[in-house]
KEKE-3310 file (N, C-alpha, C; in steps of 0.2 Angstrom, whole numbers, plus 5000, padded with zeros to 4 digits):
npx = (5004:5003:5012:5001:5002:5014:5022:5020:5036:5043:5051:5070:5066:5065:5052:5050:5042:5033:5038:5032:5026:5036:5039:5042:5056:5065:5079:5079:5091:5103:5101:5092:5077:5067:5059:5068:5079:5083:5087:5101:5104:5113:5125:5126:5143:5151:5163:5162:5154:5161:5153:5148:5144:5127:5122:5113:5112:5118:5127:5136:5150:5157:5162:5151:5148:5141:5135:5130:5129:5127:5119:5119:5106:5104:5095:5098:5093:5096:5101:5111:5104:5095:5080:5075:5080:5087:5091:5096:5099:5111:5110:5119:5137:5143:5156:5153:5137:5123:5114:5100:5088:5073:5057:5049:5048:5057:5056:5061:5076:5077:5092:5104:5113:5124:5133:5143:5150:5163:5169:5168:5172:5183:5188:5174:5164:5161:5147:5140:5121:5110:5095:5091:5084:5069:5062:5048:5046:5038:5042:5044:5053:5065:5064:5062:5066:5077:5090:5104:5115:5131:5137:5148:5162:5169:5183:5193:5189:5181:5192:5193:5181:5186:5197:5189:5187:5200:5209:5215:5221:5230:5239:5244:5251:5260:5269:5275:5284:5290:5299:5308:5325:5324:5317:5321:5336:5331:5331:5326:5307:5298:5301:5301:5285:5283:5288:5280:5267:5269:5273:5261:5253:5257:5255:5242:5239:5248:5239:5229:5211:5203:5207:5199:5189:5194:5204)
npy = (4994:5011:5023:5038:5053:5052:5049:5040:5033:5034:5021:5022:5031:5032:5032:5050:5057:5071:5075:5080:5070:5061:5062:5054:5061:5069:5078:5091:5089:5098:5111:5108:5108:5116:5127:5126:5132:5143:5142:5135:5117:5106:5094:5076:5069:5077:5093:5101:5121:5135:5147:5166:5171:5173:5180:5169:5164:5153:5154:5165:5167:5161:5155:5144:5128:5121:5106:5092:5077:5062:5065:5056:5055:5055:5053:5047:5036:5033:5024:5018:5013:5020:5031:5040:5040:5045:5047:5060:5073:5083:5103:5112:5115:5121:5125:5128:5123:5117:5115:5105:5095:5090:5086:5081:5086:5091:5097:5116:5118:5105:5094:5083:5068:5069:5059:5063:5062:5069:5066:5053:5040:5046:5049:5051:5065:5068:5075:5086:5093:5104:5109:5124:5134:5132:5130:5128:5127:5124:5107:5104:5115:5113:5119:5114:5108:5110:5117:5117:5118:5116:5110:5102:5092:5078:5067:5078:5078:5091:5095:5091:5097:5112:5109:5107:5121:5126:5118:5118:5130:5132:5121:5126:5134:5131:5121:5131:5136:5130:5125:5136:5144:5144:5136:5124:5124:5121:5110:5098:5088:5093:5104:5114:5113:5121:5130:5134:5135:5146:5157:5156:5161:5175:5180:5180:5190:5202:5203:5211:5203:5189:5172:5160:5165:5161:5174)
npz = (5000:4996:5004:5015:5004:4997:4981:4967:4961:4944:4933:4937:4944:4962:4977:4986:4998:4997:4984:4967:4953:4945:4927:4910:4902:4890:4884:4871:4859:4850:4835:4827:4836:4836:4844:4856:4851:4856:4869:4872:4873:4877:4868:4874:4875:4867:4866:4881:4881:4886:4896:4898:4914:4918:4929:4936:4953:4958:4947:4951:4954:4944:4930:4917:4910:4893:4897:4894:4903:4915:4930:4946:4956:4975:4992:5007:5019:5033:5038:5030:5017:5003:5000:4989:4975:4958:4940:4930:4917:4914:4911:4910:4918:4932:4944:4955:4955:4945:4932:4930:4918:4921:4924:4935:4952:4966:4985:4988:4993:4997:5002:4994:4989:4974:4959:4945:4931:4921:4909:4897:4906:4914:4933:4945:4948:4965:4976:4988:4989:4987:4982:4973:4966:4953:4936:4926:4914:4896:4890:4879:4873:4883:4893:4907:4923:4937:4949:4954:4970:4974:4988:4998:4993:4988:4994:4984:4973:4968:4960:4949:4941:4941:4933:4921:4918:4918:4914:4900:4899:4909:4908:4896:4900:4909:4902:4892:4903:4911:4899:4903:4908:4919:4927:4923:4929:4942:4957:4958:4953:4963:4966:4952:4952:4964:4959:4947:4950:4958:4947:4942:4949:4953:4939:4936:4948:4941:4929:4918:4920:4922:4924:4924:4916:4903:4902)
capx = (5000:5006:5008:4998:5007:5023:5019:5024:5039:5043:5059:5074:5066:5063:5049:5051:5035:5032:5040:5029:5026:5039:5035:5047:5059:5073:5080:5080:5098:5105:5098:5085:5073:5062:5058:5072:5084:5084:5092:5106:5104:5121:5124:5133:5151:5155:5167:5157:5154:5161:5148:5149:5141:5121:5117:5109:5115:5121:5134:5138:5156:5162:5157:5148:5148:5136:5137:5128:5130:5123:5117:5115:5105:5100:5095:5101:5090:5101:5101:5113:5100:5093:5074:5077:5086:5085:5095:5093:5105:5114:5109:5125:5137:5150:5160:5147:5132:5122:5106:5096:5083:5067:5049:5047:5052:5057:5053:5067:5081:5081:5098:5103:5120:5123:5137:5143:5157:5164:5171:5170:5180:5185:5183:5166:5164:5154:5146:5133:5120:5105:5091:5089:5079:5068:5060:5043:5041:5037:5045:5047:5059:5069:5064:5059:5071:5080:5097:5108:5122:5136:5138:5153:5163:5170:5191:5195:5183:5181:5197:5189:5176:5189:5200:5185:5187:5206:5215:5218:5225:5235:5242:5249:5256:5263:5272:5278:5286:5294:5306:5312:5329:5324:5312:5326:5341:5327:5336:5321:5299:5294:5302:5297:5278:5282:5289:5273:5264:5272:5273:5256:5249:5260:5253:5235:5240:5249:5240:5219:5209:5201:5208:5192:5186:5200:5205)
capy = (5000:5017:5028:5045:5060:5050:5048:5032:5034:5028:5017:5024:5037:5032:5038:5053:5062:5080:5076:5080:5065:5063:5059:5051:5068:5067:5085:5092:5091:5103:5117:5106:5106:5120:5134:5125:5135:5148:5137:5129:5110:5102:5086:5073:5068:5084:5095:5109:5125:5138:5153:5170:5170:5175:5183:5167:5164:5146:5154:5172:5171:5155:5153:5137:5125:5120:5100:5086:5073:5060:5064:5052:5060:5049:5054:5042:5034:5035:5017:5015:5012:5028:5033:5042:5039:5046:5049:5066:5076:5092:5106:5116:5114:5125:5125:5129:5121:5114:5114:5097:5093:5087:5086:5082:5092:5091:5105:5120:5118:5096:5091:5078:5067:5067:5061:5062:5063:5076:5064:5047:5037:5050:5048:5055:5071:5067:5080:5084:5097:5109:5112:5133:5137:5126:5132:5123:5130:5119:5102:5104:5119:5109:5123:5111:5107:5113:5120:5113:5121:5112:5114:5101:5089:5072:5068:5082:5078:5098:5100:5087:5105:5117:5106:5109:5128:5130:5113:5120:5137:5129:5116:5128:5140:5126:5117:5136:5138:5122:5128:5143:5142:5144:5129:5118:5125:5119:5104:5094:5089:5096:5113:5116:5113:5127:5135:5136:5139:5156:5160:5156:5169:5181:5182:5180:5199:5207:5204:5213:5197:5182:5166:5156:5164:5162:5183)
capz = (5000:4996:5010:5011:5004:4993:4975:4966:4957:4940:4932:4936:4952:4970:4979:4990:5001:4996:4978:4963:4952:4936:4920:4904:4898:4887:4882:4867:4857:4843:4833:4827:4840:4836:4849:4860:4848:4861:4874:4868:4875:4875:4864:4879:4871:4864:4870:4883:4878:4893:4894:4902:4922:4917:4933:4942:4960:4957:4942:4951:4953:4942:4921:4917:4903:4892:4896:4897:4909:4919:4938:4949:4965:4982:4999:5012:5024:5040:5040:5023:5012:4999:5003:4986:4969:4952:4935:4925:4912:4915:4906:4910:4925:4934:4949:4961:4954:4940:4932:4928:4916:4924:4925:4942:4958:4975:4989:4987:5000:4999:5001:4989:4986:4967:4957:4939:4927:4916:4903:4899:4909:4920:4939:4947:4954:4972:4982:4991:4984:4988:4976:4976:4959:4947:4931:4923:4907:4891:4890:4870:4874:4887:4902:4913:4927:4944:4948:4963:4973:4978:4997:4998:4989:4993:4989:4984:4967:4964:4955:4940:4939:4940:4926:4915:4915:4918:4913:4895:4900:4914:4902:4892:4903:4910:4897:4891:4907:4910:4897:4904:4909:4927:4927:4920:4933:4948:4955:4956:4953:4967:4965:4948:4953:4969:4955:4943:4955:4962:4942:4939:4952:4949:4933:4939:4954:4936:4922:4922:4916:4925:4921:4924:4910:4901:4899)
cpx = (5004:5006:5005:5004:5014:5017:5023:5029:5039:5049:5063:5073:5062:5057:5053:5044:5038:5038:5033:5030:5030:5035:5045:5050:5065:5076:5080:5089:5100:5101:5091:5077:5068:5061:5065:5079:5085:5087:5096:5104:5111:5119:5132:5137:5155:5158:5162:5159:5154:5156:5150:5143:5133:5117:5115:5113:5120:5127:5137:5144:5160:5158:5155:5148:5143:5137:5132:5132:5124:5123:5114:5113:5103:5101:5095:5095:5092:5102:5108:5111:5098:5084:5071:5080:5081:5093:5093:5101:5105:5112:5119:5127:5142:5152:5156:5140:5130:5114:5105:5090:5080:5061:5045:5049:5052:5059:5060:5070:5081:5090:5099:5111:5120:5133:5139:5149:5156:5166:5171:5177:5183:5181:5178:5166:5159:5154:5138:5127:5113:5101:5088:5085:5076:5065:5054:5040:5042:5042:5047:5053:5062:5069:5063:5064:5072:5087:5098:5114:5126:5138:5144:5155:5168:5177:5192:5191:5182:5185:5194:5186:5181:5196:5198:5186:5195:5211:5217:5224:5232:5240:5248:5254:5262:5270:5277:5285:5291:5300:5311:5320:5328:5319:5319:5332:5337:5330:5329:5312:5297:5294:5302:5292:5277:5280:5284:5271:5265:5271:5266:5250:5251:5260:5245:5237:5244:5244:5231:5217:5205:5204:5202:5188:5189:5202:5212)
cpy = (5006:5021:5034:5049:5059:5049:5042:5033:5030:5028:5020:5030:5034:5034:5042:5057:5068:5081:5075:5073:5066:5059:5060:5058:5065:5076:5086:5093:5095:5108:5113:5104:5111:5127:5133:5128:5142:5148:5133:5123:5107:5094:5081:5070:5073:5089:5101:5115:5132:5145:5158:5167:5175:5179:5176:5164:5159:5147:5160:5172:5165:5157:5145:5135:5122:5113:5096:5081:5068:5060:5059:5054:5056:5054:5046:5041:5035:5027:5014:5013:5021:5026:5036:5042:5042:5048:5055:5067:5084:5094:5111:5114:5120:5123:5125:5129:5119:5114:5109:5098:5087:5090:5081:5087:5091:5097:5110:5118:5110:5098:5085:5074:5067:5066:5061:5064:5066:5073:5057:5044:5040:5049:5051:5060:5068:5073:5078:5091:5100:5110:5121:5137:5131:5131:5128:5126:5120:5113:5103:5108:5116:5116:5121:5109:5111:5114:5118:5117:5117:5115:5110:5095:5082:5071:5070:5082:5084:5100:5095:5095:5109:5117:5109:5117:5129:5126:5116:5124:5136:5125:5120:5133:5136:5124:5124:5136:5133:5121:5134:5140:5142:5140:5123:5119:5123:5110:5097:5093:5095:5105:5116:5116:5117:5130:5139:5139:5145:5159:5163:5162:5173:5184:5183:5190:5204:5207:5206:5205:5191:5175:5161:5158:5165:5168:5184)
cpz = (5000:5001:5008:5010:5001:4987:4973:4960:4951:4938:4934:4944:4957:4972:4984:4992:5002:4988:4974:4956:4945:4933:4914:4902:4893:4882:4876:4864:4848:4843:4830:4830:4841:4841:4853:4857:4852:4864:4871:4873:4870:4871:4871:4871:4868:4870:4872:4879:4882:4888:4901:4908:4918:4922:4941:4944:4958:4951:4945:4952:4949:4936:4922:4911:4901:4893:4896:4899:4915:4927:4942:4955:4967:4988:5003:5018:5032:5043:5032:5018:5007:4998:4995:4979:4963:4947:4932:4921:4915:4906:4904:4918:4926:4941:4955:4960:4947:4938:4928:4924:4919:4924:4930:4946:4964:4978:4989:4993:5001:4998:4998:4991:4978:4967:4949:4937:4921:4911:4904:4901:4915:4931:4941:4952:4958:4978:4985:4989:4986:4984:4977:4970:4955:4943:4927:4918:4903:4892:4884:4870:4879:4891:4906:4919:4933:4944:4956:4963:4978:4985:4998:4995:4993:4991:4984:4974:4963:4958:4950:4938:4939:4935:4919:4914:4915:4917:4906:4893:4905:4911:4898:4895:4906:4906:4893:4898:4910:4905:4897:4910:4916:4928:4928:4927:4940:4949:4955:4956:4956:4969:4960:4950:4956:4963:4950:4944:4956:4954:4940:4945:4954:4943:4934:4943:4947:4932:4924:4917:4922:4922:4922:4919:4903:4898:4902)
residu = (UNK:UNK:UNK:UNK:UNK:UNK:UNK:UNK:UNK:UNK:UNK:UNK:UNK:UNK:UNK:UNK:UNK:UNK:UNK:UNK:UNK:UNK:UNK:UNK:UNK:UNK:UNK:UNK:UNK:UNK:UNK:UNK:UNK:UNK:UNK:UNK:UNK:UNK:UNK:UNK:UNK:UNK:UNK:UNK:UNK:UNK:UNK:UNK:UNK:UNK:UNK:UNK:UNK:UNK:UNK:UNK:UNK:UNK:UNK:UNK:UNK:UNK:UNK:UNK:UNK:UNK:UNK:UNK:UNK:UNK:UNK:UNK:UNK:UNK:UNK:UNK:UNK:UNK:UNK:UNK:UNK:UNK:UNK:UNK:UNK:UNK:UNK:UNK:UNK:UNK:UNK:UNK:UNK:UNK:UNK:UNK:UNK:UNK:UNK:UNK:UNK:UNK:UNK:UNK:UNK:UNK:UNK:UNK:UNK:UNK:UNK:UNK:UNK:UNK:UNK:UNK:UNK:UNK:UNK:UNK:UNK:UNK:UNK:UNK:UNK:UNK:UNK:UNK:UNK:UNK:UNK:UNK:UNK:UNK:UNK:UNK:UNK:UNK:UNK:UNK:UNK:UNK:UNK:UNK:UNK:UNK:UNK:UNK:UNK:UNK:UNK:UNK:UNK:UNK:UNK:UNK:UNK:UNK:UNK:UNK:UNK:UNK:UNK:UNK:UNK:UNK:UNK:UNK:UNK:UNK:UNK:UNK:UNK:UNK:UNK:UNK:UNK:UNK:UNK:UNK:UNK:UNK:UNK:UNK:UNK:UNK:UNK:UNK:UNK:UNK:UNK:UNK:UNK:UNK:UNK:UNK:UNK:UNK:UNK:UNK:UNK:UNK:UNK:UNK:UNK:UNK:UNK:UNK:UNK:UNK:UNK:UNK:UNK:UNK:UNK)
# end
């Protein structure tokens, strides 16, 4: 028997009491998608697509990428078990949050576990996560969805997200830097890497620009 006030989840989603009931989504991808040509809708496997900060909360001081991805979110029993479960797609993530396509919802301010990975193959960002804006426009325009803020993160899992915006940049300063003759006269590893280091944010306190969004 159901109990009162939970709804019955379907494949893939858990019940939760004072969750609205989902229903089958799958987002809109490309420009072919009609009105959703407004909203870019990432294609998973392609390379993201970093975007200026838009204003909402969950992006104000970091850029975000357009990605998809799959979320895996559970709430914990307190007993080891999850009370909880589902899978969605990112619409876009950044550093300090991400929004999900869905057409269910849970009450603003749950706290969630989710994890998910930025590249096949790659180990799994694990946090733990907040729900703080949804959105319930049209399903056909892919606006349907919620937005999570990362509140904190598990082995040290963050830097995979802060890779995605600044492993490129960092790479090549890197590897520039690493042939300068005072790289090379360092007598070993672990004092080039100081060494970087001290370069690379004394370039950051000289130069005007943001490195996060790559300027």
């Amino acid at each position: 028997m159901q109990r009162k006030g939970a709804v019955k989840a379907s494949p893939g989603v858990r019940e939760l009491e004072g969750a609205v009931a989902p229903r089958a989504f799958v987002p809109p991808v490309g420009p072919g998608a009609g009105p959703a040509a407004s909203r870019v809708v990432p294609t998973p496997g392609v390379a993201p697509r970093i975007e200026m900060n838009q204003g909402e909360p969950e992006h104000r001081h970091f850029p975000r990428a357009q990605l998809a991805t799959h979320f895996d979110l559970w709430m914990e029993d307190g007993e080891g078990g999850r009370r909880f479960s589902a899978n969605l797609v990112s619409i876009n993530v950044s550093v300090s949050g991400a929004f999900l396509a869905s057409t269910f919802f849970l009450p603003m301010g749950t706290v969630l576990r989710a994890r998910f990975a930025l590249e096949e193959g790659a180990a799994p960002v694990e946090t733990r996560a907040e729900i703080v804006r949804e959105e319930r426009g049209p399903e056909e325009e892919g606006k349907s969805g919620f937005a999570l803020r990362f509140l904190d993160f598990s082995g040290q899992t963050e830097v995979a997200l802060a890779r995605l915006f600044l492993g490129a940049r960092l790479r090549a300063f890197t590897e520039d830097y690493l042939k300068s003759a005072r790289a090379r006269s360092l007598p070993n590893e672990l004092e080039r890497v100081i060494d970087v280091m001290a370069a690379w944010e004394l370039l950051k306190a000289t130069t005007p620009g943001d490195p996060w969004r790559g300027e």
